[in-house]
C-alpha positions in Angstrom: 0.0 0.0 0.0 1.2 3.5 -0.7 1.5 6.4 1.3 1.6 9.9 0.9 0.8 13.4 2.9 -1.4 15.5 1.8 -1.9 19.1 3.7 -3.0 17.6 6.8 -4.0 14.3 5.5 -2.4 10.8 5.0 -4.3 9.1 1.9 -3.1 5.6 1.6 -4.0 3.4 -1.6 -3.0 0.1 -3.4 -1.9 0.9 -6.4 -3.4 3.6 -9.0 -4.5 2.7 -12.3 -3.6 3.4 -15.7 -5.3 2.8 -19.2 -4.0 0.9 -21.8 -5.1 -0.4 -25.2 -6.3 -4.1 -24.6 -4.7 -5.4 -27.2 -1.3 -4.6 -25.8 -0.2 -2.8 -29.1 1.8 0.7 -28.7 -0.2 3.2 -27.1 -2.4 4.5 -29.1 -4.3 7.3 -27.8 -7.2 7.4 -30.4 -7.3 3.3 -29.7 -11.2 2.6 -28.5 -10.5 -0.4 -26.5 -8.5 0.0 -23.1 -8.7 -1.6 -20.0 -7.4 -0.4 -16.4 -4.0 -2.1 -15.0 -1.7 -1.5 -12.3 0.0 1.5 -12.7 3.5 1.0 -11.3 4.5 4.7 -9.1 7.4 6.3 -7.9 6.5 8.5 -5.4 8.7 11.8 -4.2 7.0 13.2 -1.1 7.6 16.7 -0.2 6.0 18.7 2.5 2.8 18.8 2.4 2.4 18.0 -1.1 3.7 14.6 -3.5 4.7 13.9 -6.7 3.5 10.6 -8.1 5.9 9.3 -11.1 4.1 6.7 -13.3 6.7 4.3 -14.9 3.8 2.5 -17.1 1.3 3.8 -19.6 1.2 6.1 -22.2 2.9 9.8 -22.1 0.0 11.5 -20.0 0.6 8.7 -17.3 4.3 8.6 -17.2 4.3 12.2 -16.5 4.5 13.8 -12.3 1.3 14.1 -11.4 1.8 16.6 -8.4 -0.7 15.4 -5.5 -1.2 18.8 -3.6 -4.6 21.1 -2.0 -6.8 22.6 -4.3 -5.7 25.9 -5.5 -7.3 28.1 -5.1 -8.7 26.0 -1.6 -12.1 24.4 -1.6 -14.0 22.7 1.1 -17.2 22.0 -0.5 -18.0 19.6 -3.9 -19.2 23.1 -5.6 -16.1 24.9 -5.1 -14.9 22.1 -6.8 -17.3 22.3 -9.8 -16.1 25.7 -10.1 -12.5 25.5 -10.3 -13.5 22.8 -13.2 -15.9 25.3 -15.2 -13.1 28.0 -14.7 -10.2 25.6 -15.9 -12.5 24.1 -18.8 -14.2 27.9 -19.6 -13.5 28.5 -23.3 -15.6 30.6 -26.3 -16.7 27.8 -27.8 -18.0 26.0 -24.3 -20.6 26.3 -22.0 -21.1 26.4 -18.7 -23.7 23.6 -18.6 -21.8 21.5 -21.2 -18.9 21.5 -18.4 -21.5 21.2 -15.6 -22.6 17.9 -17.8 -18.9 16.2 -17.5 -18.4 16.1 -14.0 -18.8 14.1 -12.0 -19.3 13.0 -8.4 -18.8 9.5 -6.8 -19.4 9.3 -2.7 -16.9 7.1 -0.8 -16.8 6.5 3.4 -13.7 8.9 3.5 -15.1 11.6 1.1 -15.7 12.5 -2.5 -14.2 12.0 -6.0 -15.2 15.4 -8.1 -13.8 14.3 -11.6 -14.2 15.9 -15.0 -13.4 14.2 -18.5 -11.6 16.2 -20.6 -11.6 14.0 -23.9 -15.7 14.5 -24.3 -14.8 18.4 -23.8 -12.9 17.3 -27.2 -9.1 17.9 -25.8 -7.0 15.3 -27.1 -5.5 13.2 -25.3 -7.9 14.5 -22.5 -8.3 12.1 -20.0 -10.1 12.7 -16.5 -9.0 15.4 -14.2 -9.6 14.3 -10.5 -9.9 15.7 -6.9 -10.7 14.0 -3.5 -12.5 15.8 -0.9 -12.1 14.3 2.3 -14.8 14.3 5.1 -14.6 17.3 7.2 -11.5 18.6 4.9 -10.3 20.5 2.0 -9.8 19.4 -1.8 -7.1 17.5 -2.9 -5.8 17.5 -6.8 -4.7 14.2 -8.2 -4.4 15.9 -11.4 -5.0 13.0 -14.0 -3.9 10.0 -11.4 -6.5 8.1 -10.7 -6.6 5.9 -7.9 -8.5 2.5 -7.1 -11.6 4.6 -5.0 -12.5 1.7 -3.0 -8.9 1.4 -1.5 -8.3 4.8 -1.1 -8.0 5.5 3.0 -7.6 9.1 4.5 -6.9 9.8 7.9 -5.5 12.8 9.5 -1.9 13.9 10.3 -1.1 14.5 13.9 -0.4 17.9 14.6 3.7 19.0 14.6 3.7 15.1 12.3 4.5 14.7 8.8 3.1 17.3 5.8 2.6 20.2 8.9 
């Protein structure tokens, strides 16, 4: 199981996943058939704040995805929604078309707020997500997505780790 600090959480999870075509050819990113494996991470924790190095997948996933609060911070699953229509706001969008891709997906330790940037047309896209932990502020993944179900948060002692 990993572990990383997070502001003043510790969010522990088996391994994250990545998507790959199911064919196992080179990844292709217009490729229509993928299915989720374990995405193999190198992790570089800082204080307060992570970033997650995937060694599989395609060029998206192999990037640092820097694990950190939302910023600007939110405490609430609208204050998410916002910083995703503000992020995904262009001329040729509307609010209500990004309203449409994200999503929500309740959890015993919080909230996944996620929004799919490939139906927004942005190639590669992907989806962008953020935890929000029970009684706590948002955390950005970025595009790393996690298994959910094994996700655990807790908090960080006072004067401990990420404080």
């Amino acid at each position: 199981m990993h572990s990383i600090i997070i502001g003043p959480f510790e969010v522990r999870f088996e391994p994250a996943l990545v998507s790959v075509p199911r064919d196992g050819t080179e990844y292709d990113w217009i490729c229509e058939d993928w299915v989720e494996v374990r995405h193999l991470l190198e992790i570089e924790q800082a204080d307060g704040w992570a970033t997650v190095i995937g060694l599989n997948g395609g060029p998206r996933d192999k990037k640092p995805h820097v694990v950190r609060p939302l910023s600007p911070t939110a405490f609430t699953e609208q204050e998410i929604v916002e910083y995703f229509i503000k992020s995904a706001s262009t001329a040729y969008t509307s609010r209500d078309q990004i309203k449409n891709l994200i999503s929500t997906t309740n959890y015993p330790w919080g909230k996944v707020v996620s929004l799919n940037w490939t139906a927004l047309g942005y190639a590669p896209g992907g989806t962008e997500f953020c935890m929000l932990p029970n009684d706590g502020c948002a955390i950005s993944l970025g595009h790393l997505a996690l298994d959910w179900a094994t996700v655990k948060v807790s908090s960080v002692q006072p004067g401990g780790p990420g404080i």
